[in-house]
mmCIF file of the C-alpha atoms, coordinates in Angstrom:
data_MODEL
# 
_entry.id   MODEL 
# 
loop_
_atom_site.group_PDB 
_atom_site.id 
_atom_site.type_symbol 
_atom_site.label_atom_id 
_atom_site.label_alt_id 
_atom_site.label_comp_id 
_atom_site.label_asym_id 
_atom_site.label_entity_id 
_atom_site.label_seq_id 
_atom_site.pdbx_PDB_ins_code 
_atom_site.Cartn_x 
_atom_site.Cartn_y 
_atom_site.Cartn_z 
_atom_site.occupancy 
_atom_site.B_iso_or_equiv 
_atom_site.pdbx_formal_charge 
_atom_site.auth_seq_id 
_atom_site.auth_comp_id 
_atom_site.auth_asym_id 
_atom_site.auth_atom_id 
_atom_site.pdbx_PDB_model_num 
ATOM 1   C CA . UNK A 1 1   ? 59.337 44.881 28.954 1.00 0.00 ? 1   UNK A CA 1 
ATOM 2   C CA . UNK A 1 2   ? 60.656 48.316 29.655 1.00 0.00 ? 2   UNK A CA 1 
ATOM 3   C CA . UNK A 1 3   ? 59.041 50.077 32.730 1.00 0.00 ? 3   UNK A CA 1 
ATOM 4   C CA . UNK A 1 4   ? 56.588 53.221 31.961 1.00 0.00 ? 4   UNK A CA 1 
ATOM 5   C CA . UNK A 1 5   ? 56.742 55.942 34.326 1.00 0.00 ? 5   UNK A CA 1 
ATOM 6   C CA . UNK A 1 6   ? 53.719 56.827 36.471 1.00 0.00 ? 6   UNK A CA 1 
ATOM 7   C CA . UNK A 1 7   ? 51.676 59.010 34.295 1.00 0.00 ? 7   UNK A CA 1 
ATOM 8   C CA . UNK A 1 8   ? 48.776 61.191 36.234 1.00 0.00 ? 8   UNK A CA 1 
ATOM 9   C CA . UNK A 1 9   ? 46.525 63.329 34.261 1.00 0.00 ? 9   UNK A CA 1 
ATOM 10  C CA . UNK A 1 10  ? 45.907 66.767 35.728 1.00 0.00 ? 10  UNK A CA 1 
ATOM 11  C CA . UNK A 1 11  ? 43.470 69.482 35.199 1.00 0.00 ? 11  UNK A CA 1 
ATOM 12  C CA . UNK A 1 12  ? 43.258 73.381 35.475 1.00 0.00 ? 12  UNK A CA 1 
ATOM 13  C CA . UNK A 1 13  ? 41.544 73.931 39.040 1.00 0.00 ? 13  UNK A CA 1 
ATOM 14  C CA . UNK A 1 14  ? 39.431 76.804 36.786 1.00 0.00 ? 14  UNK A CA 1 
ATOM 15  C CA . UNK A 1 15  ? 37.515 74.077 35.131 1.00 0.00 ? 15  UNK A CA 1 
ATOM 16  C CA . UNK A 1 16  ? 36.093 72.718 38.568 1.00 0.00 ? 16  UNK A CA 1 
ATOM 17  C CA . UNK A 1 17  ? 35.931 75.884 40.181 1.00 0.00 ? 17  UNK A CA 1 
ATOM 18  C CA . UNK A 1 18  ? 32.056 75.881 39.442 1.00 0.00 ? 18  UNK A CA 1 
ATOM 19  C CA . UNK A 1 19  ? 31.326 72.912 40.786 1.00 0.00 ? 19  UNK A CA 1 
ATOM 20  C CA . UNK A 1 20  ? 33.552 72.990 43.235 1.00 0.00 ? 20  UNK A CA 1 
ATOM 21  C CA . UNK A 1 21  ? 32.000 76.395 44.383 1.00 0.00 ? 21  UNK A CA 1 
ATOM 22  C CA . UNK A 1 22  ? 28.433 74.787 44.289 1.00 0.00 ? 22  UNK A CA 1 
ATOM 23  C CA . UNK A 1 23  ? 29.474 72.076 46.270 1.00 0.00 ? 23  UNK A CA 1 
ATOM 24  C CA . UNK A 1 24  ? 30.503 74.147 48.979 1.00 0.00 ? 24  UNK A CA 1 
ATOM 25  C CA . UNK A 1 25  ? 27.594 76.381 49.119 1.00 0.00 ? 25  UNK A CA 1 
ATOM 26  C CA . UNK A 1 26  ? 25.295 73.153 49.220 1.00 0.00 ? 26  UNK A CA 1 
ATOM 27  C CA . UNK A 1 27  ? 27.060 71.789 51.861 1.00 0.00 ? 27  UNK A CA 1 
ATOM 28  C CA . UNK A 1 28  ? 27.800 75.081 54.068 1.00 0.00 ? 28  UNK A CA 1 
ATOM 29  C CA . UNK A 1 29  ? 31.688 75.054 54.601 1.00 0.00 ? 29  UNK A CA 1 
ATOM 30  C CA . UNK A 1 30  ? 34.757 73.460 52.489 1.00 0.00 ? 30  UNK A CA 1 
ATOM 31  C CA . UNK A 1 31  ? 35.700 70.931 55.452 1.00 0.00 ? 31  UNK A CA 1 
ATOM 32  C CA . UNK A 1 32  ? 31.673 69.691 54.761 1.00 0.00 ? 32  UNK A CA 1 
ATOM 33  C CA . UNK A 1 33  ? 32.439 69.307 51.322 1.00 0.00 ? 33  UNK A CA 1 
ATOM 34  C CA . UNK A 1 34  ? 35.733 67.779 51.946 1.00 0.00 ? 34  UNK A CA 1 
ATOM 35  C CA . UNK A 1 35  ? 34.207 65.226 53.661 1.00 0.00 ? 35  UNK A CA 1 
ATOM 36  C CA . UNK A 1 36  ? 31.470 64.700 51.444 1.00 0.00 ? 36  UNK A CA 1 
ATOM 37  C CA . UNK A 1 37  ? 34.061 64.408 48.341 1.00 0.00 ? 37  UNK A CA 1 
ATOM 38  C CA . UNK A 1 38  ? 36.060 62.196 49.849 1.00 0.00 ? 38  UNK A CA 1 
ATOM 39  C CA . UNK A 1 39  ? 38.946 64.825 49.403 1.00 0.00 ? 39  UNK A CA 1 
ATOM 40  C CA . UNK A 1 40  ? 40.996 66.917 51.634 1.00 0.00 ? 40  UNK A CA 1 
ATOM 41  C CA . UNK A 1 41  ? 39.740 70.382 52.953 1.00 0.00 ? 41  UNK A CA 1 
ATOM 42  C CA . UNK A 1 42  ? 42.868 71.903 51.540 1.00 0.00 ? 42  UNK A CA 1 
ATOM 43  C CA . UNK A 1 43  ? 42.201 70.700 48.125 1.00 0.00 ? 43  UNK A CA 1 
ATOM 44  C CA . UNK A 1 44  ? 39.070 72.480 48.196 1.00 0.00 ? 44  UNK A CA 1 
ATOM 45  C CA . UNK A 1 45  ? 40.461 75.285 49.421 1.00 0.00 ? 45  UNK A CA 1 
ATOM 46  C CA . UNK A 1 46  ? 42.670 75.094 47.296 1.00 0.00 ? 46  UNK A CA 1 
ATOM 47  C CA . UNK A 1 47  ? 40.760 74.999 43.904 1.00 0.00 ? 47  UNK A CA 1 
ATOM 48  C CA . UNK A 1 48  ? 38.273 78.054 45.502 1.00 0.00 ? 48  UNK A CA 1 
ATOM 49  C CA . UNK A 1 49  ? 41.242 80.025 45.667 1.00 0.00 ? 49  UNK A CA 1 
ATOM 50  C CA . UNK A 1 50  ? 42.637 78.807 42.330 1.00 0.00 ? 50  UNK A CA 1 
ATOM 51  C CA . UNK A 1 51  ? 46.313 80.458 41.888 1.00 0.00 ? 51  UNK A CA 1 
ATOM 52  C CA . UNK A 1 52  ? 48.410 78.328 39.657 1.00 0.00 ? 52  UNK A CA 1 
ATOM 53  C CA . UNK A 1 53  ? 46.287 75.253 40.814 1.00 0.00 ? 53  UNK A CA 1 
ATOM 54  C CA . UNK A 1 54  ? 46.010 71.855 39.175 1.00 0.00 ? 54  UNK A CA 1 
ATOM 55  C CA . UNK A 1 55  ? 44.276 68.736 40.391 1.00 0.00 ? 55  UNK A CA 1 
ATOM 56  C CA . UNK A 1 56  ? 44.402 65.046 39.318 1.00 0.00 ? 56  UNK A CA 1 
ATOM 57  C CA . UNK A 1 57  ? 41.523 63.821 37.341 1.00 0.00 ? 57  UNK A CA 1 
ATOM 58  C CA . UNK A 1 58  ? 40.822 61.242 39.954 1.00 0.00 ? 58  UNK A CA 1 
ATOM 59  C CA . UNK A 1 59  ? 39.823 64.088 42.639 1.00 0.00 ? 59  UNK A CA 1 
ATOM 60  C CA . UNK A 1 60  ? 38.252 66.073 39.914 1.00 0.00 ? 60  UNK A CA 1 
ATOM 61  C CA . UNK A 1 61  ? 35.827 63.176 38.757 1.00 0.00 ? 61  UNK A CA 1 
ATOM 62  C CA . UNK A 1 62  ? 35.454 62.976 43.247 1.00 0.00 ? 62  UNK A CA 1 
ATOM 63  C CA . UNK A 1 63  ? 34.014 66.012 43.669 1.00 0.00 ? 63  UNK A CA 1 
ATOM 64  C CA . UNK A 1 64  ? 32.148 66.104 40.284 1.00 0.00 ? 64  UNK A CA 1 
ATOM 65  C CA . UNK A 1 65  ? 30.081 62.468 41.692 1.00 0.00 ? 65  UNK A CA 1 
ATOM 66  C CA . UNK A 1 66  ? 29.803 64.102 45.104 1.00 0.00 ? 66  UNK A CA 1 
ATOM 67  C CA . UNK A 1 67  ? 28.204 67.020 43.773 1.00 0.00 ? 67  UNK A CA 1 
ATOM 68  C CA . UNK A 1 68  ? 26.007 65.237 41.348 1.00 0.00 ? 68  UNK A CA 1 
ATOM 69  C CA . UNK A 1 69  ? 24.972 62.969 44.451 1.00 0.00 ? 69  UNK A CA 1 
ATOM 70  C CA . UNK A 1 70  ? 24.357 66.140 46.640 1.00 0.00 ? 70  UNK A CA 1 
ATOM 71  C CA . UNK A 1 71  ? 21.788 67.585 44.056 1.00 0.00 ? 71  UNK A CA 1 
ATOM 72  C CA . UNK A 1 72  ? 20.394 64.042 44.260 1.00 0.00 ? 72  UNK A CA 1 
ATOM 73  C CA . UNK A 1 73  ? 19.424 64.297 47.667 1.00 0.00 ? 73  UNK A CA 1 
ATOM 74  C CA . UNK A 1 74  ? 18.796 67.724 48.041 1.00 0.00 ? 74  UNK A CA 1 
ATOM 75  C CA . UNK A 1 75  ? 15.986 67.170 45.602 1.00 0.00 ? 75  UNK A CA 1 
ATOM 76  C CA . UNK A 1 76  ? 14.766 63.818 47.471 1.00 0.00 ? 76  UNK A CA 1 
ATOM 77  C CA . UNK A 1 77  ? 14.304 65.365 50.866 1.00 0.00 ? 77  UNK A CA 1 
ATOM 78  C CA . UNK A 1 78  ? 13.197 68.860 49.380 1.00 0.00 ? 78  UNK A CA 1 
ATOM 79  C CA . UNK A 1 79  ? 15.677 70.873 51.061 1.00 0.00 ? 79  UNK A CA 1 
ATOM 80  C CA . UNK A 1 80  ? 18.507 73.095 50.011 1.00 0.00 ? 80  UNK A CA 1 
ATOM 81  C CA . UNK A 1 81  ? 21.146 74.437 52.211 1.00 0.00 ? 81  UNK A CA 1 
ATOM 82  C CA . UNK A 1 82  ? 20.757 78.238 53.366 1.00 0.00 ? 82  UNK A CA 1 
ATOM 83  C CA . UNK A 1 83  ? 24.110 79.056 52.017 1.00 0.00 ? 83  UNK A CA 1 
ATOM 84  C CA . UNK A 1 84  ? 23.323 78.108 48.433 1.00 0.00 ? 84  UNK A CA 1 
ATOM 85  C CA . UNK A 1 85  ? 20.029 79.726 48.238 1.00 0.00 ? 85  UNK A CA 1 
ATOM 86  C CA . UNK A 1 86  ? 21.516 82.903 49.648 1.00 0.00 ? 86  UNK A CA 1 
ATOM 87  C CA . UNK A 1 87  ? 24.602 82.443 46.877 1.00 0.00 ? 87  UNK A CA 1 
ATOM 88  C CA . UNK A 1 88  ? 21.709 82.078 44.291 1.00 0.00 ? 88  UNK A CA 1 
ATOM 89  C CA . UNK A 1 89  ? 19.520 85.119 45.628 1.00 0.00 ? 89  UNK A CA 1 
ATOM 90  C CA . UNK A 1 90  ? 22.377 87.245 45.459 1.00 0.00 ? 90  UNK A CA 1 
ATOM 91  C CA . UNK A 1 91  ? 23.598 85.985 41.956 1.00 0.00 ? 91  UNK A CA 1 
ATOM 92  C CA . UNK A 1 92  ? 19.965 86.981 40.986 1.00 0.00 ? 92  UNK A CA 1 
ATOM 93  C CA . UNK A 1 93  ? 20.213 90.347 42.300 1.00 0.00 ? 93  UNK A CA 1 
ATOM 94  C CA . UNK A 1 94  ? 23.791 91.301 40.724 1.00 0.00 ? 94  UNK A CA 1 
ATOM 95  C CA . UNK A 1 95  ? 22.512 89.963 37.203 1.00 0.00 ? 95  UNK A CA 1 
ATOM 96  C CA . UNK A 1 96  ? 19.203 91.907 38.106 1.00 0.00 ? 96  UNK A CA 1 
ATOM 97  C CA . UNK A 1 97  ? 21.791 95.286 38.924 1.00 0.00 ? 97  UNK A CA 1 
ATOM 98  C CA . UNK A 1 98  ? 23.623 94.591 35.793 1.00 0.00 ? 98  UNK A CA 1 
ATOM 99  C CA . UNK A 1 99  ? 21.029 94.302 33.555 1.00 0.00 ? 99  UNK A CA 1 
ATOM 100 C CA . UNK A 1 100 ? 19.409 97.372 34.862 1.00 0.00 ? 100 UNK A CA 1 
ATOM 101 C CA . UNK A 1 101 ? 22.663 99.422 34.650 1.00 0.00 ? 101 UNK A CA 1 
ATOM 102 C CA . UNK A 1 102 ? 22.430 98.399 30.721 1.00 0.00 ? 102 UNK A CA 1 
ATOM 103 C CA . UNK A 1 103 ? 19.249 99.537 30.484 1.00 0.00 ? 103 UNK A CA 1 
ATOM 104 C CA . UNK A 1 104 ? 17.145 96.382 29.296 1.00 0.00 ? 104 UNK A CA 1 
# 
C-alpha cells in the first residue's frame, strides 16, 4: 500500500474575515478571541489583516463554532460586548450616510 502524502485543505482568510471580525468585536480584543477559538492570537491577526492569507479548514470550522457558541451566550445572559454594539452603531450610521448621499 503506497503512502499518501499529508493532504490539508486550506481556505482564503477573505471568506472568514466576517466572522472572524465579529468574533473579535464580541469578545473585545483578538488575544480574547484567540482564546475563545482555541487558536493563536496571530492567526487572528492574521486573517483581520488578510494579505495573501490562507488558513486550514480545521481552524476555520474553530472559530466558526466559537463564534456560533459566543452568540449563544450572549443571547442567554442578555448581554453584548460594548465593542460590537459600537461596531454595529457605527455600521448603521455609515449605511445611514450612504444612503443619504444617494438620495433615498
Amino acid at each position: 500500500m503506497p503512502e499518501e502524502k499529508y493532504h490539508r485543505t486550506t481556505i482564503d482568510c477573505s471568506k472568514i474575515y466576517p466572522h472572524t471580525k465579529e468574533l473579535v468585536d464580541r469578545c473585545g480584543t483578538a488575544e480574547d478571541a484567540a482564546e475563545y477559538a482555541l487558536v493563536s492570537p496571530q492567526t487572528i491577526r492574521r486573517i483581520l489583516n488578510g494579505i495573501h492569507c490562507t488558513v486550514q479548514q480545521a481552524t476555520a470550522r474553530k472559530i466558526i463554532i466559537a463564534l456560533e457558541h459566543r452568540r449563544k451566550e450572549d443571547r442567554t445572559i442578555k448581554q453584548v460586548h460594548n465593542r460590537f454594539l459600537n461596531a454595529r452603531r457605527k455600521q448603521a450610521q455609515l449605511e445611514e450616510q450612504q444612503m443619504s448621499l444617494l438620495g433615498y
